[in-house]
N, C-alpha and C positions, 0 to 999 in steps of 0.2 A: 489527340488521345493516343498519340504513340505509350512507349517503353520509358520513362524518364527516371532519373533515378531518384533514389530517396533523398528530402531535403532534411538528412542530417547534416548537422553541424560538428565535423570533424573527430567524432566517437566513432570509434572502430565498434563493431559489435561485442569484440568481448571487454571491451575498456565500459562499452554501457553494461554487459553485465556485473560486471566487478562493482561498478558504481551502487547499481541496484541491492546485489547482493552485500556493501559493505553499510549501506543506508539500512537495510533489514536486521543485519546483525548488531550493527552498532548504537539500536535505536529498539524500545521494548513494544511501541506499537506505534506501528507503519501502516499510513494510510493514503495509499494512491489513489489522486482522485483529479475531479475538475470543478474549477472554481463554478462553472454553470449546473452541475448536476444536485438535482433534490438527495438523491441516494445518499450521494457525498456528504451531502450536509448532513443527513440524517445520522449516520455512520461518526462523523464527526462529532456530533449533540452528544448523541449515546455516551461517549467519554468523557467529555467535558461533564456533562449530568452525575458523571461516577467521579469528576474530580483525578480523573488522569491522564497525563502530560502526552501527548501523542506529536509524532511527525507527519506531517500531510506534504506530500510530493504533488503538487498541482501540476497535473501531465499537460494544461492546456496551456501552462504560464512559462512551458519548458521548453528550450528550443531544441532537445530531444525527447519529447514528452511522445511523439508517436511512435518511435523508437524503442522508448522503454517499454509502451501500448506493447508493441509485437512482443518484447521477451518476455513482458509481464505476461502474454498470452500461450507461450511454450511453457512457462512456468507454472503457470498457474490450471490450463484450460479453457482461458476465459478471456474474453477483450474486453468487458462491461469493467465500467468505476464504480465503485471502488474495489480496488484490491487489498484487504485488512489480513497486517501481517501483525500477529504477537507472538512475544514472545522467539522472535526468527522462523514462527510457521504460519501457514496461509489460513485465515479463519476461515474465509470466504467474503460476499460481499454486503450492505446493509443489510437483507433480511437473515441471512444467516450468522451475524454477529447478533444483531439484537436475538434470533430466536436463543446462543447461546447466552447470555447476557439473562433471558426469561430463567433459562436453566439452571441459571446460577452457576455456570462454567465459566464464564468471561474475565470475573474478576480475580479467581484463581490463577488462572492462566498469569494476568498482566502481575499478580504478587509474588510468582515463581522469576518472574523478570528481575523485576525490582530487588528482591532479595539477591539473586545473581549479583547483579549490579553492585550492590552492599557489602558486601562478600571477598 
C-alpha cells in the first residue's frame, strides 16, 4: 500500500483536459457516467423520454475514466456520476437535472443548443 502512480494511460493531464473540455463543447449534452450507476441511468432516461440526442462518456468503460473522475471533480466540485453538462454548462447531477427538467428549465437550455448548432 505504498505511493504507486496513477494507471493512466499515457494522457498528460492537460491533454485529458482538453479532451473533456472539447467532448463538452462539441457536444449539447454531456453525460459522464458509469455503465453500473442507477443515477446514470436515470439521468440518461430523463433525455431519451424528452427525445434528445446526448453523449454519455462511460468513466468505467474508459481507460482514463478515473482520470477524467479527478478533473471532472476540479471542475465540477464533485466526484459522484453523473456529471450533466448542457449546453457547455454543468447542470449538475440526476437529481438536480431532473429537478430542472420539473421546472421546465432543461428543455430550454438543450433548444439554445440546438439552435447554436443550426446557426
Amino acid at each position: 500500500m505504498g505511493n504507486s502512480p496513477p494507471a493512466s494511460v499515457g494522457l498528460s493531464h492537460d491533454a485529458a483536459v482538453n479532451q473533456i473540455q472539447e467532448t463538452i463543447a462539441d457536444n449539447c449534452v454531456v453525460i459522464f457516467s458509469k455503465t453500473t450507476c442507477v443515477y446514470c441511468k436515470m439521468a440518461k432516461k430523463l433525455f431519451e423520454d424528452m427525445n434528445v440526442n446526448y453523449t454519455a462518456v462511460e468513466l468505467d468503460m474508459n481507460t482514463n475514466g478515473s482520470q477524467f473522475q479527478d478533473i471532472l471533480e476540479q471542475m465540477t466540485g464533485g466526484r459522484t456520476v453523473p456529471r450533466v453538462f448542457v449546453n457547455g454548462t454543468f447542470v449538475g447531477g440526476a437529481a438536480e437535472t431532473q429537478r430542472l427538467h420539473k421546472e421546465g428549465k432543461l428543455l430550454p437550455l438543450v433548444h439554445q443548443c440546438q439552435l447554436k448548432i443550426k446557426s
